[in-house]
N, C-alpha and C positions, 0 to 999 in steps of 0.2 A: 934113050933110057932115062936121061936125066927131068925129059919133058913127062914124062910117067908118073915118076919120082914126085916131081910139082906136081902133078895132076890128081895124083892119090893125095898129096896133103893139104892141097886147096878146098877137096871134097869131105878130109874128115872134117877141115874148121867150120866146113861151111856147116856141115852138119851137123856140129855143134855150138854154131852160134844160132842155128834154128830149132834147135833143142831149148835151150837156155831160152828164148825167147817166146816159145810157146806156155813153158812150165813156170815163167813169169807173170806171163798175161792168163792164164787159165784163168786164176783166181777172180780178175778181173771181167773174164766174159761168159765165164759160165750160167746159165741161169738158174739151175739145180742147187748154188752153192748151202751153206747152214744157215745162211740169214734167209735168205728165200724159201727153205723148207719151214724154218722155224716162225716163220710170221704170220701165217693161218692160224699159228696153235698157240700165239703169244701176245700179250698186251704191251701195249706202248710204255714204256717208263713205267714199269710193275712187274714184281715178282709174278712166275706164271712156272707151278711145279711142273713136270714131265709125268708122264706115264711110268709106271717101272716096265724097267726091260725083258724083252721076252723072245725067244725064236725067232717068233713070226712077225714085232715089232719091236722098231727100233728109231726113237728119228733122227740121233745122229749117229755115226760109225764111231764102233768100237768103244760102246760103253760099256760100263759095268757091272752089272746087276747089283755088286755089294755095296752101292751108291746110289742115296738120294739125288734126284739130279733138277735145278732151278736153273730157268734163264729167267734174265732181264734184257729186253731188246731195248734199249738207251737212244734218245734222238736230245742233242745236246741244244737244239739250236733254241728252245725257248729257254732256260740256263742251265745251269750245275744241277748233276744229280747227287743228293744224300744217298747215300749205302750203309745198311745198317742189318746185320747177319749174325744171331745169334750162334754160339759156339757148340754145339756137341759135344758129349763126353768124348765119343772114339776121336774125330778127324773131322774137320771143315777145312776147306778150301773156295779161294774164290780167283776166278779166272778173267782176264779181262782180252779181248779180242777186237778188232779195227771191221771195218764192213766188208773188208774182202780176207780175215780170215787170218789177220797176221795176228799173233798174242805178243800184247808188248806190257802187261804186267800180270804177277801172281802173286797171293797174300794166303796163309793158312793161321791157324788157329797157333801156331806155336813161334810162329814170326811176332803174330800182333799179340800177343800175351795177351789178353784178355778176355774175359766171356763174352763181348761182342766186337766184332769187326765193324769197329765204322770208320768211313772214308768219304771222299768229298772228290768225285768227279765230274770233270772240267776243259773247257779245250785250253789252248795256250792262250789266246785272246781273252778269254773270259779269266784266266791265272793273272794275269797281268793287270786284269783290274781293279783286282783286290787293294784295299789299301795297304800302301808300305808299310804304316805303323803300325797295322795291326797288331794287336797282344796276342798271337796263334803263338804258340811252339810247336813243333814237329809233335812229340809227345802225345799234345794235346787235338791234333787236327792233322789227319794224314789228304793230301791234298794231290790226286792223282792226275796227271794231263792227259788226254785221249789225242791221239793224235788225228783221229777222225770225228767227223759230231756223232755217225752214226756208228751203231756196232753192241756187241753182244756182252755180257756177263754172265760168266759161267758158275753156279752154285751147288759145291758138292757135300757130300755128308756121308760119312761112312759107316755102314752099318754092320760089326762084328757080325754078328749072328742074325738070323734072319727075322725072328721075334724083336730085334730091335728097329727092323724098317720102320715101322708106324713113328716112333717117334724121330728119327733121321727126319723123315717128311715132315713132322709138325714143325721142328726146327728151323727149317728152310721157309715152310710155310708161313713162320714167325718175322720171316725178312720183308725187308722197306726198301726200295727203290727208290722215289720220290723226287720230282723237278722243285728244286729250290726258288720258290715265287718271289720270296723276299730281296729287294735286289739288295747288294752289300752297302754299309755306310760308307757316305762320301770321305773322299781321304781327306783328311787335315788341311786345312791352307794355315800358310804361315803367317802370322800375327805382322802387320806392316812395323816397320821400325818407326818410332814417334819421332818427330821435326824437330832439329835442333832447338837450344833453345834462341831465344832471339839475343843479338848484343846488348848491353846496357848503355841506355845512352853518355854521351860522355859529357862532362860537367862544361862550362861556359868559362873561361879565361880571362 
């Protein structure tokens, strides 16, 4: 009875560490996932609107229709992308996602106060090379880390009423993507400390 006992709970764990382990690695080995659907119909480091949604098309699950909808497929490795996404009257939102699908940031229109969102993404490596002194405030330069080079940005826009699509779209369509060619100014080196002075000679006795 007791060997049963064990034998059922060695079989649920197993079956649930092979659970967890599939639903882990999915994202990873799929080939259908959203970056791979989305890359026939999307330019490199550039805004690229979406079709509106419909029935019979859709290309990612579970959109919207009362939404404009932009990607930016983002490839970090020649540097930092600029983002810069004009604000909508109704709702903007802007999504940030890794190449296998994780979302490790989101920003909308009433977070970043402003009539346009702009941000400066970046991997850690390329963050760290900025110069320390720099005069940036948070305020003035929001400065996002990707934790992958590669991966997606999601651009929404909400359209009340349906006479307002056209301009939801021109909105989004209004947006910059852009790899930052300029590479950052060199950081400061510190001024050498100047040589003592020398001693004075001393007089003769």
């Amino acid at each position: 009875m007791i060997r049963l006992v064990f034998t059922i709970i060695a079989g649920v764990l197993l079956g649930g560490v092979v659970h967890l382990v599939s639903v882990l690695a999915l994202p990873r080995i799929a080939t259908q996932d959203a970056y791979s659907r989305l890359t026939p119909m999307t330019k490199l480091n550039a805004v690229t609107p979406l079709p509106l949604v419909d029935p019979s098309n859709s290309p990612m699950p579970f959109m919207d229709p009362a939404f404009a909808v932009a990607i930016c497929r983002y490839d970090l490795s020649t540097g930092p992308i600029k983002l810069a996404v004009p604000v909508s009257q109704a709702y903007t939102s802007v999504s940030f996602y890794t190449r296998n699908e994780v979302a490790y940031y989101a920003i909308n229109d009433r977070s970043a106060g402003k009539k346009v969102i702009e941000l400066d993404l970046m991997t850690e490596a390329q963050h760290n090379e900025l110069p320390e002194d720099e005069e940036v405030t948070a305020a003035d330069r929001l400065i996002i880390d990707s934790p992958t080079v590669t991966g997606l940005i999601l651009l929404k826009a909400l359209a009340p009423e349906p006479g307002l699509m056209p301009q939801a779209q021109a909105m989004l369509a209004a947006s910059r993507c852009t790899v930052q060619t300029d590479a950052p100014p060199p950081a400061k080196q510190p001024e050498p400390a100047p040589p003592p002075p020398a001693p004075a000679p001393r007089g003769k006795r």
